[in-house]
N, C-alpha and C positions, 0 to 999 in steps of 0.2 A: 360661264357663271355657274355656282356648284348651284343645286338643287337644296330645297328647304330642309331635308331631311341630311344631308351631305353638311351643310353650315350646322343645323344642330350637333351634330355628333361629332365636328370636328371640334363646336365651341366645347363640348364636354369633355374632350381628350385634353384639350389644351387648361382647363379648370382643375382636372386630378392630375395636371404636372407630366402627362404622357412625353415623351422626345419626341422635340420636332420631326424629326427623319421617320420616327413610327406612322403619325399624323399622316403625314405625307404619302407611305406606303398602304392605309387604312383608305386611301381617299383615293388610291390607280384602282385598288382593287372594289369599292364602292362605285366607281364611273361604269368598269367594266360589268356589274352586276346588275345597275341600271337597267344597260344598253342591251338587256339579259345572255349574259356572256354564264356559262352552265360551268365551264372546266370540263367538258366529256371530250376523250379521245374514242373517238369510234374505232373499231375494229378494223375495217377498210381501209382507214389511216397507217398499219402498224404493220410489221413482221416477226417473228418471234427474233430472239438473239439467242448466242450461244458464246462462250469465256472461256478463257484459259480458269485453270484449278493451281490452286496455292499448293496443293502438294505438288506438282511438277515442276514449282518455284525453284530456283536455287541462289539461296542468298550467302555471300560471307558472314561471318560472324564478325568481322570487325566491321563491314559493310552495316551489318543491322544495329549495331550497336552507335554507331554515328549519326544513322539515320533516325534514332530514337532520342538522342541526343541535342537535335535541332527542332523537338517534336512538342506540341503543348497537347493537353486531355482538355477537351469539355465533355462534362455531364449533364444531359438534360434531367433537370432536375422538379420538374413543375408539378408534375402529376400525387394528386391527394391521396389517390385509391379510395374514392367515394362510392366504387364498383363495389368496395369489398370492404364498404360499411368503414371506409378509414375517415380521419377528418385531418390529417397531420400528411407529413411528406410519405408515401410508400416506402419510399428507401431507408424507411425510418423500424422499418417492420426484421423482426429477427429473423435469422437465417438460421444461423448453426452456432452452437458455446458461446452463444450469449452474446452474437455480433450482429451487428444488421448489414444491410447492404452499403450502407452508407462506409461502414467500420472495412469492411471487407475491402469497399473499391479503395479506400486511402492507402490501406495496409498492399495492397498489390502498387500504388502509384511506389509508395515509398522502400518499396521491395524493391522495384524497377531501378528507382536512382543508384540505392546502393551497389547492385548489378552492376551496372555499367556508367558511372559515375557521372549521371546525367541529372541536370535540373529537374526536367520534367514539370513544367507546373501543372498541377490541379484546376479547372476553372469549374465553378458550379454554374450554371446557369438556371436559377431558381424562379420562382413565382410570385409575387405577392404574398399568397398564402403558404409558401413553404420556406420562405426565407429563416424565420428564424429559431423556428425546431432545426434546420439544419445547420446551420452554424452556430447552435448551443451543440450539436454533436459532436461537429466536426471539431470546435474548440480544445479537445482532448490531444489532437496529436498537433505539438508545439512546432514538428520541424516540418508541417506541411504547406504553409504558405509562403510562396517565393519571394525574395525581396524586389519590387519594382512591377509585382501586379497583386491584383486582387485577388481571392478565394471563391468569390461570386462574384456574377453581375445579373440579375433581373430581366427578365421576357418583360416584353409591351403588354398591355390588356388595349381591347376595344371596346365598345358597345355593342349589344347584338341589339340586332333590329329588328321591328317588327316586319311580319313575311307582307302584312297589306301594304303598307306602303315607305317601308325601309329608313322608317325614323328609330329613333332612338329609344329601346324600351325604357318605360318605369316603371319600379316594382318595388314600393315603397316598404312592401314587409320583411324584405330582404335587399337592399340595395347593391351589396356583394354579388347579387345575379342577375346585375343588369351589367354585368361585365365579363367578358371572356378571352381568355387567350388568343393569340393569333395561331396557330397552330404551330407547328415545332420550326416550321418557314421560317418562324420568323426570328431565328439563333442567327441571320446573317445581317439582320436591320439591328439588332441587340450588340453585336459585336460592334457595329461601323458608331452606330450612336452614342456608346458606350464611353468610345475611342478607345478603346479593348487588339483591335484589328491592329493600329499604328504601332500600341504599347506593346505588342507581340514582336513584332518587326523592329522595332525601335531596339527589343532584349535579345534580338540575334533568332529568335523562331524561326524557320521556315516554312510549318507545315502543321495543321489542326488535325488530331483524330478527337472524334465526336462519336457519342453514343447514347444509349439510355440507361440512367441508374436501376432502372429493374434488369438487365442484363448482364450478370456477373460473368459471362463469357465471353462480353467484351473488352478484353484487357487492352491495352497500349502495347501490342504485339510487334517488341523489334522486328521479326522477320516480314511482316506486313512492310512496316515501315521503310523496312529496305528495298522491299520489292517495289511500293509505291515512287520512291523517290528515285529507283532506278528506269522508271517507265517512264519519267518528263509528263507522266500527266498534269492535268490542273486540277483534275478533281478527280476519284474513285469512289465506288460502293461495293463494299462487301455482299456479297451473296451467296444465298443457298437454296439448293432446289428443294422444291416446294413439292410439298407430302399432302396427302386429305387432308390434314388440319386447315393448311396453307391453302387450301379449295378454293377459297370467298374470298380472299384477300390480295393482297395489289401485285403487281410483277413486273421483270423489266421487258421491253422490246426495244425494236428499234423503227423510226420513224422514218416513211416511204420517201419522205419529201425531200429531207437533207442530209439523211443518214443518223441522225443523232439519236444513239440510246435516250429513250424515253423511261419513267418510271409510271404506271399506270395504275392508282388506286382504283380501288371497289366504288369510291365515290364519284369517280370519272368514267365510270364503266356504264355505257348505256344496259335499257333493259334486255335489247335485244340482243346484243354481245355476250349477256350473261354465260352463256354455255361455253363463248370461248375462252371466257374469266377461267372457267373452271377446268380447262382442259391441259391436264399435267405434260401430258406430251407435244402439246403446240406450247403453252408459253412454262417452262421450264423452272424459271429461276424468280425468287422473292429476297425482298431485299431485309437484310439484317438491322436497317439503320444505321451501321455501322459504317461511319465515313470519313473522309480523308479527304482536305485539300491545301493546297499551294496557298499562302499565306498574302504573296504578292501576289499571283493571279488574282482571289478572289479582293482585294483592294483594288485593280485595276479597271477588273467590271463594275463592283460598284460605284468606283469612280465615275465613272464613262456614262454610268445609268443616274448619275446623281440619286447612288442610295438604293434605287429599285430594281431589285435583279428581276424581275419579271417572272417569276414563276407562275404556274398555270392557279389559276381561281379553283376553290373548292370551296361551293354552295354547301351548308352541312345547317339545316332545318331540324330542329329542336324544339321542349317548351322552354320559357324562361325559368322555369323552375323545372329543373330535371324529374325531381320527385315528385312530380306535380301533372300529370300528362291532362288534365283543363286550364293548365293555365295557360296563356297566349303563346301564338305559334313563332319563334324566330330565325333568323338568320344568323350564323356564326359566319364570317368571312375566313376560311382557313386558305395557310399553302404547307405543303409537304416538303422539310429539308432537302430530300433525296431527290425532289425532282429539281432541283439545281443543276444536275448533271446533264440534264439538255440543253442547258447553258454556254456551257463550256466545250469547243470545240476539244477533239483529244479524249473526253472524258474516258475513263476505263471504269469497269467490272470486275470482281475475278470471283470464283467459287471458292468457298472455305467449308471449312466441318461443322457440322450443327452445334459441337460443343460452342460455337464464336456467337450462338446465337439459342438462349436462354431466357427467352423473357419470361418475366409472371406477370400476366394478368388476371388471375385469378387463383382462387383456393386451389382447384385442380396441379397449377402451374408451383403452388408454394409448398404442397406437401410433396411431390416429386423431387421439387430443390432439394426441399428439408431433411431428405430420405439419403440412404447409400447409393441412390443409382449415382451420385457425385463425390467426390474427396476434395477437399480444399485443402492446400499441400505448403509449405512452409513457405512457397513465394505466396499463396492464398488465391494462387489460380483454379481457378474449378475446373477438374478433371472427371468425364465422365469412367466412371468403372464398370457399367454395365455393357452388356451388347447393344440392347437398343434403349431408346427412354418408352416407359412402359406409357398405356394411354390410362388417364385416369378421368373417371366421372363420378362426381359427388353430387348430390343431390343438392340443388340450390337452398330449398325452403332452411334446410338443419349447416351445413356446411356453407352458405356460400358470402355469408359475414366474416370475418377474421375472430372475431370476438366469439361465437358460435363454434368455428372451426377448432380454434382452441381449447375450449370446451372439453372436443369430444375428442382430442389427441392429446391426454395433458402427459400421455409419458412420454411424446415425441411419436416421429412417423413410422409408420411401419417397414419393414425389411421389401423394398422391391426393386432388388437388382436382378430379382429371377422373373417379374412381373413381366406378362405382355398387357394385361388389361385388368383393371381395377373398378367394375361398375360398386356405389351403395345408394341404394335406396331407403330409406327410412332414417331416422334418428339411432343411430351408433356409436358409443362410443368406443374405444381403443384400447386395451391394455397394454403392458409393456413386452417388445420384444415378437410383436406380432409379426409372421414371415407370408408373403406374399409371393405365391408360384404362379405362372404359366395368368391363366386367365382365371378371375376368381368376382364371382357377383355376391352381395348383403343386399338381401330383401328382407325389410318387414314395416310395418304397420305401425306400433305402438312405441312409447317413448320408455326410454333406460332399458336398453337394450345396450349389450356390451358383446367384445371378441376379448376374450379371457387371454389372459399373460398366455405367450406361448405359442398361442392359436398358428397354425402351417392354413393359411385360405388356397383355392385353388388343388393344384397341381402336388400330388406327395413328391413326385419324383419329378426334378425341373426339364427332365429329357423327356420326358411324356410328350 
């Protein structure tokens, strides 16, 4: 019999019209949180892994070009960037001549088709809140939705809970925040509920690449694709070894028990394990998001699991109002797409180039884009130009809003293809044509402060 708090919140999923099959997955992962089930993989459990690398891949060119051909894109599509002061879809945010992410990922899908004369469809996978800023966007290019599927289809929301006794928050001054995503998990309960999964299959697909619309470097890459579909896996993840950035953040191993690559987030990582989170030369490689699966395989698990592919629980405690840190404490119930791959018997891995993995999360991440260390090139693949991507830190307080940011860059980014390190402190703004060498710090104190047209920061000589 469900628990008080278990009937309330399913009767409120079923009231805002949620899909039975979400409910249903909303309510394994509610039992197992009860029963106080954490999601932590301890360390002792695990062993590092180690992958074959994409460049020692060798694929035909008419091999990748078939294998892209049988291929469909989803983009996850849900994220606000409420981090960086947005209220609209992030992928909504410009990039470079006046394109946003959104403009750029279509114009690379529809580059692809003409390539190699392949459908290719587009699928957005959007949010409540981002649905329809994006498909007022996307509306502009007429030859991008296929005939016999959709352009979008919609994430679940849940309730989050309270953490005292895991009923259902209210929050009557915002009602909007007594709901949360499932985490990006939940792209395979969205697909089956949808009937998205069938419609694929049904139009000859055989094979999903999935990614995040803040990562312009991960395109729908034939030579991937060829190599995935030559490996008989059922499922793959792109990855890349992980750098200090990548310190804190989640990685792959492999699991003592049955052999199966594990993907281990920061949120499943006990305290004590901490150090071995951190440690670049025990666990190696961090996952791009970027992933690829068998079309019929994953219809057959979900089948067989009626709907719940069982990925591991991730407790993720918050306030109800993010912007609010007194307001009551909650539970988000999340799962991580990627860790679908302990799923699947077979699954693979393989290392790719940091160019395949770009995200922006933050001002730091958009003025780097926005800069020459990248060329976006008439297929509208981002190429990096520089040797390395330089590290940049911007001071939260003046930079770390979009709106802010803009401000104080209005002629565009400065020159850092010769950049290793970009620290600014204080309120500065930018002039045009500003050159960035070697290692270069802005300190000061007071406001309207400016780096004059011209300005060489750092380094005169880049070989210094």
């Amino acid at each position: 019999m469900a628990s008080s708090g278990l009937r309330r919140a399913q009767e409120k999923m079923h009231e805002a019209g949620v899909d039975a099959t979400a409910v249903e997955v909303f309510s394994h992962y509610y039992r197992l949180l009860e029963h106080g089930e954490t999601g932590m993989i301890p360390e002792s459990t695990i062993e590092p892994l180690d992958m074959e690398r994409l460049a020692d891949v060798e694929v035909a060119d008419e091999a990748a070009a078939q294998a892209i051909r049988e291929t469909a894109v989803v983009k996850l599509n849900g994220g606000l960037g409420t981090s960086m002061g947005m209220d609209r879809a992030k992928s909504l945010l410009c990039v470079r001549r006046g394109l946003s992410f959104l403009d750029i990922i279509a114009r690379q899908v529809l580059h692809l088709r003409r390539e190699h004369d392949a459908r290719l469809p587009l699928l957005v996978m959007n949010s409540f809140r981002t649905s329809d800023d994006t498909m007022a966007a996307l509306a502009r290019y007429d030859e991008l939705p296929v005939e016999g599927l959709p352009l979008e289809f919609l994430q679940n929301k849940e309730p989050k809970l309270l953490v005292k006794d895991l009923s259902p928050v209210s929050w009557p001054a915002d009602p909007d925040l007594e709901w949360c995503p499932p985490g990006h998990g939940d792209l395979y309960t969205a697909l089956r509920g949808t009937g998205l999964l069938d419609q694929l299959l049904d139009e000859g697909f055989t094979r999903v690449f999935v990614s995040n619309s803040d990562n312009l470097g991960a395109t729908p890459d034939p030579r991937v694709a060829g190599w995935f579909a030559a490996s008989g896996a059922p499922f793959a993840i792109e990855a890349v070894r992980r750098t200090a950035s990548d310190r804190k953040g989640g990685h792959f191993a492999r699991r003592k028990a049955d052999g199966r690559i594990v993907l281990r987030e920061t949120a499943q990582t006990l305290d004590s394990d901490k150090d071995a989170l951190a440690d670049l030369d025990r666990h190696r490689y961090t996952s791009t998001n970027n992933l690829w699966f068998d079309l019929r395989a994953m219809k057959d698990v979900l089948d067989a699991r009626e709907g719940i592919l069982g990925l591991p629980l991730i407790r993720n405690v918050k306030t109800v109002d993010p912007a609010d840190p007194s307001s009551p404490e909650v539970v988000q119930i999340e799962t991580a797409m990627g860790a679908a791959i302990e799923v699947f018997e077979g699954a693979r891995t393989i290392e790719v180039g940091r160019d395949r993995f770009v995200p922006v999360k933050t001002t730091n991440d958009l003025l780097v884009l926005r800069s020459d260390v990248y060329r976006i090139g008439q297929d509208f693949v981002l190429e990096q130009v520089a040797a390395d991507v330089p590290f940049v830190d911007l001071e939260k307080e003046h930079y770390g809003l979009v709106g802010s940011f803009d401000q104080r860059f209005p002629e565009g980014a400065p020159s850092l293809k010769e950049a290793t390190r970009l620290t600014v402190t204080g309120e500065w703004t930018f002039g045009r044509d500003v050159v960035v060498r070697g290692e270069a710090a802005l300190e000061g104190r007071g406001t309207g402060q400016r780096v004059e047209p011209g300005t060489v920061l750092g380094a005169d000589d880049p070989s210094a």
